[in-house]
C-alpha positions as CSV (number, residue, x, y, z in Angstrom):
1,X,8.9,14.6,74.7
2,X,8.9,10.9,73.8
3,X,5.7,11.2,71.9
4,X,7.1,14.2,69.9
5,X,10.3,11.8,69.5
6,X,9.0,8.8,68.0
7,X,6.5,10.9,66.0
8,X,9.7,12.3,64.2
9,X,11.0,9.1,63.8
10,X,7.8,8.0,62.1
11,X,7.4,10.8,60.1
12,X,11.2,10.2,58.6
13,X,10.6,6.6,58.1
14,X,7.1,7.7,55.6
15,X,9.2,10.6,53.8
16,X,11.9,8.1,53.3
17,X,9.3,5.9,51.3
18,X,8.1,9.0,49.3
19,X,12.0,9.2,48.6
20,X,13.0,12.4,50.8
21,X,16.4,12.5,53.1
22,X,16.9,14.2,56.3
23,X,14.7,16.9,57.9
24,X,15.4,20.5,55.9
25,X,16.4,23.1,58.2
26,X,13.5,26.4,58.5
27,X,13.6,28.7,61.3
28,X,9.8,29.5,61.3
29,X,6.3,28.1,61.8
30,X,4.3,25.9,59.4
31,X,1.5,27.4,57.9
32,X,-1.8,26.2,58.4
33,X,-2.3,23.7,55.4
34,X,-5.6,23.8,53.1
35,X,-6.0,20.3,51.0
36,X,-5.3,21.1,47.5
37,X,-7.8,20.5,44.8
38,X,-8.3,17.1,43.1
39,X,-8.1,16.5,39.6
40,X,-11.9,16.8,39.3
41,X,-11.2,20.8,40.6
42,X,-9.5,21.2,38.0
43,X,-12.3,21.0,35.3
44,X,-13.2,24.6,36.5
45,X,-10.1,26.4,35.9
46,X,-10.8,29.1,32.7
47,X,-8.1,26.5,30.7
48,X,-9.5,23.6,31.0
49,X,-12.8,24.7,30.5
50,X,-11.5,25.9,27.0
51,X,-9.9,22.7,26.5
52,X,-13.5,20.6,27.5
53,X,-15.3,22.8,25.0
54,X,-13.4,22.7,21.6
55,X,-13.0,18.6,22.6
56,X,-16.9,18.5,22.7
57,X,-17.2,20.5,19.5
58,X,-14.3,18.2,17.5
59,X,-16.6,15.3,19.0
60,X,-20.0,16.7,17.8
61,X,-18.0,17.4,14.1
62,X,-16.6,13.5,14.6
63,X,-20.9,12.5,14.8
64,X,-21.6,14.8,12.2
65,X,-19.4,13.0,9.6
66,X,-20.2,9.1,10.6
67,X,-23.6,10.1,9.7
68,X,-23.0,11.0,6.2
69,X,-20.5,8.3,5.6
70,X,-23.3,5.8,6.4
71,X,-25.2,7.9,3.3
72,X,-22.0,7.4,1.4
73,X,-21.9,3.4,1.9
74,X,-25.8,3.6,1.8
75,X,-25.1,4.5,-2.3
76,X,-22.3,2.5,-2.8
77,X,-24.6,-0.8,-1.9
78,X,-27.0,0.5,-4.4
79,X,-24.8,0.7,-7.0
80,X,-23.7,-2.7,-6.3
81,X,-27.1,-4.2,-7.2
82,X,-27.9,-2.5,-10.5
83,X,-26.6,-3.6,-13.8
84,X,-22.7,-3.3,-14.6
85,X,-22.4,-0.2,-16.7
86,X,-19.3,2.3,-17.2
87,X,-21.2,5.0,-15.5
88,X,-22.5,2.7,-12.6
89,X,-19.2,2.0,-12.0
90,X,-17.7,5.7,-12.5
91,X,-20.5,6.6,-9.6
92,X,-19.3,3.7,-7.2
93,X,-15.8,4.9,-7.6
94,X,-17.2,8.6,-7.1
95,X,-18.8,7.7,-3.8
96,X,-16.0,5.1,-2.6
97,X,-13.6,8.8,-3.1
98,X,-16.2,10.8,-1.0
99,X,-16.3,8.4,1.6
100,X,-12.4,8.2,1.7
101,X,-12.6,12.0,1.7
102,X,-14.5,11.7,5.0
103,X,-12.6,9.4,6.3
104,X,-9.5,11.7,5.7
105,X,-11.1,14.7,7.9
106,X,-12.6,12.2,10.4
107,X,-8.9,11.6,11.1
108,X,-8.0,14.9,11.0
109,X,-10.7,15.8,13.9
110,X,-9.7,12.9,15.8
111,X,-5.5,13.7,15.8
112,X,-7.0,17.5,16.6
113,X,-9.0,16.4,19.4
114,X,-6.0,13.8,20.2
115,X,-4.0,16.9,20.1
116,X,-6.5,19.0,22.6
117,X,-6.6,15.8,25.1
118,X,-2.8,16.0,25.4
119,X,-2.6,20.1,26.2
120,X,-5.2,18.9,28.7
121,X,-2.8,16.5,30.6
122,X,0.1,18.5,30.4
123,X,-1.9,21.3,31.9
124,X,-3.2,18.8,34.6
125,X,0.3,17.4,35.1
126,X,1.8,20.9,35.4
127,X,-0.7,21.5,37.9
128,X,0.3,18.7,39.6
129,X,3.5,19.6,40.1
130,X,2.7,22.9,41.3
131,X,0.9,21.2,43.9
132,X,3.3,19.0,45.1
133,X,5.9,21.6,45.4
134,X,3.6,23.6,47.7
135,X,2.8,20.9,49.7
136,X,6.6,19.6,50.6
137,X,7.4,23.1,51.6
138,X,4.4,23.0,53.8
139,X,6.0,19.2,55.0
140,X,9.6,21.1,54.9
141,X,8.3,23.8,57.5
142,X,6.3,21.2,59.5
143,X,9.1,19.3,59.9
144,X,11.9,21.7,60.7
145,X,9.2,23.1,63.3
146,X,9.1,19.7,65.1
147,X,12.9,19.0,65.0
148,X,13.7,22.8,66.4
149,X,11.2,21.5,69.3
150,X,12.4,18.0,69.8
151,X,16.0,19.0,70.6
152,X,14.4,21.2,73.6
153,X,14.0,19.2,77.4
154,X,10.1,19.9,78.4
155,X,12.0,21.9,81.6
156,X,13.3,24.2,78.7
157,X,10.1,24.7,77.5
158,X,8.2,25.4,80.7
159,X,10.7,28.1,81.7
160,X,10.6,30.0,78.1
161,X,6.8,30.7,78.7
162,X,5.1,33.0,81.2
163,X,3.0,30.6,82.6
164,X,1.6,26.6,82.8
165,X,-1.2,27.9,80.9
166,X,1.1,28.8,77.9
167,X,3.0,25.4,78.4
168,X,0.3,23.7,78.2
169,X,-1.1,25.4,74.8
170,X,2.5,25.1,73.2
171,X,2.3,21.1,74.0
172,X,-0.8,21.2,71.9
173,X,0.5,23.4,69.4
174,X,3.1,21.0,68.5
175,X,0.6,18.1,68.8
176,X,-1.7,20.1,66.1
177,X,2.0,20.5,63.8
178,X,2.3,16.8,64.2
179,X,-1.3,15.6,63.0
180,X,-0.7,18.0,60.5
181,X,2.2,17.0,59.6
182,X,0.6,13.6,58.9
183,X,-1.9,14.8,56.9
184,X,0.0,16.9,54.3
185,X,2.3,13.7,53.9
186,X,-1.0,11.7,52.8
187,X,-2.3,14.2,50.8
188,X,1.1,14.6,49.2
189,X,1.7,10.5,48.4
190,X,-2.1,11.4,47.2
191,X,-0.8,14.0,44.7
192,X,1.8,11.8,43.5
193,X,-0.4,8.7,42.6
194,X,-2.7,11.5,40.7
195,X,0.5,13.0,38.7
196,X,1.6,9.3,37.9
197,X,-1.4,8.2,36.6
198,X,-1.5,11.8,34.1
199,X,1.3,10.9,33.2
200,X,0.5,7.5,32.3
201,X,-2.2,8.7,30.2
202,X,-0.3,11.3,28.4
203,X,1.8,8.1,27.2
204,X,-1.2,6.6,26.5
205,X,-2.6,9.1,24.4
206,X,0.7,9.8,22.5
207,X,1.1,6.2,21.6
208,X,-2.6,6.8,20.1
209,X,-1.6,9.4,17.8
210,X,1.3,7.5,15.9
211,X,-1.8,4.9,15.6
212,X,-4.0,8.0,14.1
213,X,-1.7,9.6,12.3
214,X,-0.6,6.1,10.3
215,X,-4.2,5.5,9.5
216,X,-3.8,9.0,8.3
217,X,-1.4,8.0,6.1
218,X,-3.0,4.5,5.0
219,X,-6.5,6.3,4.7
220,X,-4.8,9.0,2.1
221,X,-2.6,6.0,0.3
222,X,-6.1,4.8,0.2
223,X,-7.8,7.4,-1.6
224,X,-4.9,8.2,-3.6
225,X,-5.5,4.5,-5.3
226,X,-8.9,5.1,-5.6
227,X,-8.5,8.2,-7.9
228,X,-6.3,6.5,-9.9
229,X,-8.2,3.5,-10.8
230,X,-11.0,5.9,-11.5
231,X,-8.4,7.4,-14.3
232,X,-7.2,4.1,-15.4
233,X,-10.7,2.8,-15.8
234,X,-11.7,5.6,-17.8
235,X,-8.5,5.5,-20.2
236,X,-8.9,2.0,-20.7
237,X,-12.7,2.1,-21.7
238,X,-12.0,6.0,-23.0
239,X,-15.5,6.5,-21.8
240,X,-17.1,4.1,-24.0
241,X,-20.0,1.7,-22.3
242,X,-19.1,-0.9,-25.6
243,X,-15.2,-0.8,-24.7
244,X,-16.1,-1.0,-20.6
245,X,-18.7,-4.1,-21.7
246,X,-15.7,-5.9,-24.0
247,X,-13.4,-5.5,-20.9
248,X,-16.0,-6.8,-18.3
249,X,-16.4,-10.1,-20.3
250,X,-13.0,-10.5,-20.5
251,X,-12.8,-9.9,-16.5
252,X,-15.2,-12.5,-16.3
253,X,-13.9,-15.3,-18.7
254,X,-10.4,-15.1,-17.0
255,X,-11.9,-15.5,-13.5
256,X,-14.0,-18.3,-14.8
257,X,-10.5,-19.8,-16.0
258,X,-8.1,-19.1,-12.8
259,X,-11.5,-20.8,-10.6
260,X,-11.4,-24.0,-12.8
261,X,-7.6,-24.1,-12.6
262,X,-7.3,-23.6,-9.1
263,X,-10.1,-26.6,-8.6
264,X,-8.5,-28.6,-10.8
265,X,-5.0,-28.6,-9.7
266,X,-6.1,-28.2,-5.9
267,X,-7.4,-32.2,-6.2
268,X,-4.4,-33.2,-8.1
269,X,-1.8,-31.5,-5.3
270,X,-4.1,-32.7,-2.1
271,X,-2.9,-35.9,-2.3
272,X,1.0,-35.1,-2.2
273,X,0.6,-33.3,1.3
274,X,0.2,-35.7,4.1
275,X,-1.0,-34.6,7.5
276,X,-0.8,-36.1,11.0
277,X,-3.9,-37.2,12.3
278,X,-5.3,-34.5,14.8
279,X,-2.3,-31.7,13.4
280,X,-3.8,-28.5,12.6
281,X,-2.4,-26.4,9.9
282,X,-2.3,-23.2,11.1
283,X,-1.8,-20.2,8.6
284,X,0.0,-17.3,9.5
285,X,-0.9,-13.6,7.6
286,X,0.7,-13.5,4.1
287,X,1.8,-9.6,4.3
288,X,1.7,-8.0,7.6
289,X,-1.7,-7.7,9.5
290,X,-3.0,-4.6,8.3
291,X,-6.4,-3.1,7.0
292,X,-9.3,-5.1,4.9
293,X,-10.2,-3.5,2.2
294,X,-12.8,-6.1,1.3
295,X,-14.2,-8.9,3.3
296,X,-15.1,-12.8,2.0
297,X,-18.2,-12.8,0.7
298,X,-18.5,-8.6,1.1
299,X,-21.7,-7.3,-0.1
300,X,-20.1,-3.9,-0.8
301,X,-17.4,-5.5,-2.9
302,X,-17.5,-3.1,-6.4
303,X,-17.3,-5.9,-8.6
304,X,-19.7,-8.4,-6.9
305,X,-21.4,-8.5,-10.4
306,X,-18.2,-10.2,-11.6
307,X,-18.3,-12.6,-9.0
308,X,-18.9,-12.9,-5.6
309,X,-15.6,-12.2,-3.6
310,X,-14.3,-15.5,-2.1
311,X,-11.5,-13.8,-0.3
312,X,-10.6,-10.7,1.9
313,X,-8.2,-8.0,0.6
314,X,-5.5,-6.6,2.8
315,X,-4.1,-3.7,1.7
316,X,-0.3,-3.8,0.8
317,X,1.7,-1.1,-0.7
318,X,2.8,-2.4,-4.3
319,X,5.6,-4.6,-4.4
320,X,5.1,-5.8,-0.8
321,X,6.9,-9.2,0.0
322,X,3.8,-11.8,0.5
323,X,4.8,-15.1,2.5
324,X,3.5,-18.4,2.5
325,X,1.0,-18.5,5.0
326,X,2.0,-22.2,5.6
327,X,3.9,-25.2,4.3
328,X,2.9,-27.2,1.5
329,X,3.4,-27.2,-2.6
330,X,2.7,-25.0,-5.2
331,X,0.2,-26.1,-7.4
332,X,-0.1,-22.8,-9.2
333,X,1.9,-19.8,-10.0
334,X,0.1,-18.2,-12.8
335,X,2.0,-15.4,-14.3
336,X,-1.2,-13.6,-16.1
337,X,1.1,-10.5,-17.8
338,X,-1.0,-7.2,-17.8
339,X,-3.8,-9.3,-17.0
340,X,-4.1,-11.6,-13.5
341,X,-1.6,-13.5,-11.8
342,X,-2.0,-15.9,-9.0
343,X,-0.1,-18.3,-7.1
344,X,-1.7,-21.4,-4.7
345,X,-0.6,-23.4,-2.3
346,X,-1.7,-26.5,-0.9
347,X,-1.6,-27.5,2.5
348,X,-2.6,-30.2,4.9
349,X,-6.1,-30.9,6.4
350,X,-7.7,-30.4,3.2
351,X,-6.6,-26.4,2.7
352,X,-5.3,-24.4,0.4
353,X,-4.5,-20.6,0.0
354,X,-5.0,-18.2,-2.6
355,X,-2.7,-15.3,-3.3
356,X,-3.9,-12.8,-6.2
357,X,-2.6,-10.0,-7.7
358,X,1.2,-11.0,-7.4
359,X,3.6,-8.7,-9.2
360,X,6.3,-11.1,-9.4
361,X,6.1,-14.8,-8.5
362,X,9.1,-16.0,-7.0
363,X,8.2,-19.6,-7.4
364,X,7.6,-22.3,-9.3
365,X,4.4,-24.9,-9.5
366,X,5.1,-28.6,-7.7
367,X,7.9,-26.7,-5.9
368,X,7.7,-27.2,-1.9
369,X,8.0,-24.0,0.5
370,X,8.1,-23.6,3.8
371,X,5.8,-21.5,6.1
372,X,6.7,-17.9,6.0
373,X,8.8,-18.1,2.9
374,X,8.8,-15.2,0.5
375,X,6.7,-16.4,-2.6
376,X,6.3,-13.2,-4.9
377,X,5.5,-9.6,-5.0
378,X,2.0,-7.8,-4.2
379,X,0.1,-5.7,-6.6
380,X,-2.7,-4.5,-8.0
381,X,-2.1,-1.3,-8.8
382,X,-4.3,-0.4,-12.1
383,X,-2.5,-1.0,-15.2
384,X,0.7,-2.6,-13.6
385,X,1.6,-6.5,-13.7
386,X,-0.6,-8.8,-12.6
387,X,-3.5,-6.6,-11.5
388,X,-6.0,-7.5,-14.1
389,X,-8.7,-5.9,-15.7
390,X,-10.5,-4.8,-12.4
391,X,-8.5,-3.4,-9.3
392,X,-9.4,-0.7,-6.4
393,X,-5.8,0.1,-6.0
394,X,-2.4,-2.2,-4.4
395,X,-3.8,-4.8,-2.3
396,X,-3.1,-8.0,-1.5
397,X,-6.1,-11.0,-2.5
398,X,-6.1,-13.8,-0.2
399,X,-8.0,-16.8,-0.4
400,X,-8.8,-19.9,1.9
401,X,-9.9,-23.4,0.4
402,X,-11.4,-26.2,2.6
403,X,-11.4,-29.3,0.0
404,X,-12.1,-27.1,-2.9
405,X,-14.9,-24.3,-1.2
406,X,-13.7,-20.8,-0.3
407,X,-13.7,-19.8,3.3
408,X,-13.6,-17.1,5.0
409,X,-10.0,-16.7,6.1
410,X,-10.6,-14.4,8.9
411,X,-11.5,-17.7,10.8
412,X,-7.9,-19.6,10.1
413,X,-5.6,-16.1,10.5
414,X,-4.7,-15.4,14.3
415,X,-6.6,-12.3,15.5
């Protein structure tokens, strides 16, 4: 009786951790229990076997287009080392849109297959739940069994059976109930650790597709501004490799200008910004962290016969506000018209940043601004202000100096 007792009292004190009240109230005897099946069970029910299988095949789809991007990029580097023509140019542009392309359906496999992994851990989750409901009404009968028993003196129970031999086997009865009992309350604390951490990754996995279908978004803003420069290239030159040369060396000559500017002015304004000795200047990202288009010093950059790029491109939608990436004075803020426009800043430590393509300056040269200030407007779009000759679509150019050299800025920007 006193075993039976403070078994009870143990087996309340458990269900009050798992967050269950007082003993429900059944008037029959617990079923024998079978351990439910684990999540790894569940891979052979008919659902999730369909589930496994059309995941496998958006994965095998997912390898089968990385492959021919790799073909696509394979071209595009090709291009890049032959001799600036209109129609080189027309085919770099043509294979930069198929690789967009692909990356637009690799997307669209992955929020599918996203998609697919979700119906799979709701379907494990529901399952879950199903579980756990059969396992507290095995607990509930269990239970109710033990407390009809416990309110019973052993005398009582001795005279209610025929003989010892039955007393006895009713002792061990309720003995079996209680270890029983014990078990189905671990398996179901089991079940509930399984269901949280479903539903953890459900989260998990939703939180992923808002990340996919953004890039979704950026990937088709992407080659949205690809087409277009493709269009404006060929109204500008009207198809004519004389009109795309004429426009090349004028690509070239303002480059050659805004470089001998910015090295010119960058000694002159050096000496205005003092630093403490052993103080770092640390740059912050001029328009929010988002995705390069081109990298400092990229060897796929399409106009690396212009010049080799001495700066990263982030892409920003068109008239995104760009901030000083750190204290210090304007040295430059070159409004170029239809052509290209440029502001620079100098810092301490010998740096100075580069921001091209600006729609709108909002400065003025040997003015002072603080880090994080709003300095102008991004651009780039073909044909708009401040693009210049030669764009891939809105972008932001950024540029890091260290005592007149480009750097790569990827090793100054917090990760």
């Amino acid at each position: 009786m006193l075993f039976r007792h403070r078994s009870i009292i143990f087996i309340s004190i458990v269900l009050a951790s798992l967050g269950y009240g007082a003993f429900l109230v059944f008037g029959q005897t617990a079923p024998a229990a079978s351990a439910p099946p684990t999540l790894d069970d569940l891979s052979g029910s008919p659902a999730i076997k369909a589930l496994n299988a059309q995941i496998e095949q958006k994965k095998n789809s997912l390898n089968a287009l990385s492959a021919k991007q790799a073909l696509y990029q394979q071209a595009i580097n090709g291009l890049t080392r032959q001799e600036a023509s209109l129609a080189n140019q027309v085919a770099m542009i043509d294979n930069q849109l198929s690789g967009l392309q692909l990356n637009l359906d690799k997307l669209q496999l992955q929020i599918g297959q996203n998609n697919l992994e979700i119906q799979k851990a709701n379907l494990e989750i529901q399952t879950k739940q199903e579980q756990i409901a059969k396992v507290k009404e095995q607990l509930s009968l269990s239970i109710e069994l033990l407390s009809q028993e416990d309110n019973k003196s052993q005398l009582e129970i001795l005279l209610t059976n025929n003989n010892l031999a039955d007393f006895v086997d009713q002792v061990k009865y309720l003995k079996d109930i209680n270890g029983s009992l014990l078990d189905s309350v671990n398996r179901l604390q089991t079940l509930q650790d399984q269901l949280a951490q479903k539903n953890q990754d459900l989260r998990k996995q939703q939180a992923a597709m808002l990340v996919l279908q953004q890039q979704l978004n950026d990937e088709q803003a992407a080659y949205n501004d690809a087409r277009d420069g493709k269009t404006a290239l060929l109204a500008q030159t009207q198809s004519s490799e004389t009109k795309y040369s004429a426009l090349l060396n004028e690509a070239r000559k303002e480059q050659i200008a805004a470089e001998n500017n910015i090295f010119s002015l960058e000694k002159t304004y050096q000496s205005k910004v003092s630093t403490k000795a052993g103080e770092a200047t640390v740059l912050a990202w001029p328009v929010p962290k988002n995705t390069i288009t081109a990298y400092f010093h990229d060897p796929s950059y399409p106009f690396r016969y212009l010049f080799e790029h001495p700066a990263i491109d982030i892409r920003a939608a068109q008239a995104s506000p760009v901030h000083a990436a750190a204290g210090g004075y304007v040295a430059a803020a070159h409004d170029g018209g239809m052509g290209y426009s440029y502001i620079m800043i100098i810092h301490g430590n010998g740096l100075a940043t580069v921001y091209g393509h600006i729609s709108r300056i909002e400065v003025k040269a040997d003015q002072y601004v603080a880090a994080g200030q709003e300095i102008g407007l991004s651009g780039a779009k073909p044909g708009t202000p401040g693009a210049g000759p030669f764009t891939t679509g809105p972008h932001l150019h950024f540029e890091v100096r260290l005592n007149g050299i480009p750097v790569d800025p990827l090793n100054y920007l917090p990760q």
